[in-house]
N, C-alpha and C positions, 0 to 999 in steps of 0.2 A: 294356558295361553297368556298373553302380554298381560290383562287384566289379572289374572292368577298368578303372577310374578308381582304385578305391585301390590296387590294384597296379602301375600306370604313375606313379599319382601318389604313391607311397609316401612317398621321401623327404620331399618336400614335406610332404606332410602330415603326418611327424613334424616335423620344423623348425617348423610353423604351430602346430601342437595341444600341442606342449610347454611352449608359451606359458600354459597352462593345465588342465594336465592331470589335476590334481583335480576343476575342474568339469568337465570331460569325463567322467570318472568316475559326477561322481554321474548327470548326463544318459545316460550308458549302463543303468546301474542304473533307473533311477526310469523309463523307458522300454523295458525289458524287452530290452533288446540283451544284456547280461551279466547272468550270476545274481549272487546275493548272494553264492556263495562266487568268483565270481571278483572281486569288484568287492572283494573281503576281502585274495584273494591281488594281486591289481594292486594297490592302495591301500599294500601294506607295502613294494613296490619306493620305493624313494627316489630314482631317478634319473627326470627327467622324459624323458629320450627311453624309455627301456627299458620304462616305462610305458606310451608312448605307444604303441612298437612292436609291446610284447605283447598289449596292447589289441585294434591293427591286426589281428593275426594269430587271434584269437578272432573279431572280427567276420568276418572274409573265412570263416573256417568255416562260420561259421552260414548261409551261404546267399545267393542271390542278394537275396531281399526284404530282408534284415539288413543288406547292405553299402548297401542304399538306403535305410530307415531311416535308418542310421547317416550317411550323406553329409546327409541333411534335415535330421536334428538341428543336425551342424554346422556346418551353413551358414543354421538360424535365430540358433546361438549368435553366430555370427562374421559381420556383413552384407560383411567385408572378406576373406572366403575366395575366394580366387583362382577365376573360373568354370572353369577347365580342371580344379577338383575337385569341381565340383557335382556331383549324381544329375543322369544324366542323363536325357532327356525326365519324362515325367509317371508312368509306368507300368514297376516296375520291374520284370516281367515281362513287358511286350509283347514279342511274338513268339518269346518261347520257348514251347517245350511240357514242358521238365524241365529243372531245377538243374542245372547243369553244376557238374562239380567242379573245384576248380585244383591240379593235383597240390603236395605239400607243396612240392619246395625250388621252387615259385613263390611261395609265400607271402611278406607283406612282413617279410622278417627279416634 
């Protein structure tokens, strides 16, 4: 699912999203993916990968809908985001019946 896209596609997706990591920012914010005070503490990071990554790592928390959100967004920002990091199918919960967690050191860090 959308969470097991951003964590197969991790790397990549910092490599790609670092490209721009402020608008990312504000599209996480203004889209309810990250709160205002994380969009506060990521924003003062100055390194576009460490951003990007802590970013990653905040949305794979939030849930399976979150890391699907989060893939739509940026793949309406980016029409040149590689398809093997798209959300996948239409439904980012079909065929679950509950949030699976992904233990910490799976996280993308």
């Amino acid at each position: 699912m959308a969470r097991e896209t951003i964590l197969r596609g991790c790397e990549k997706l910092i490599n790609f999203l670092q490209r721009a990591p402020d608008d990312i920012l504000n599209d996480a914010v203004a889209q309810g993916i990250i709160s205002g005070g994380d969009y506060v503490a990521l924003n003062e990071l100055l390194d576009p990968e460490e951003k990007v990554r802590k970013l990653l790592v905040r949305v794979q928390l939030k849930g399976e809908k979150t890391c699907f959100q989060f893939l739509e967004g940026i793949r309406s920002r980016f029409p040149d985001l590689p398809p093997d990091l798209w959300p996948p199918g239409n439904d980012p919960l079909r065929g679950q019946k509950q949030d699976r967690k992904i233990p910490c050191l799976q996280l993308c860090e």
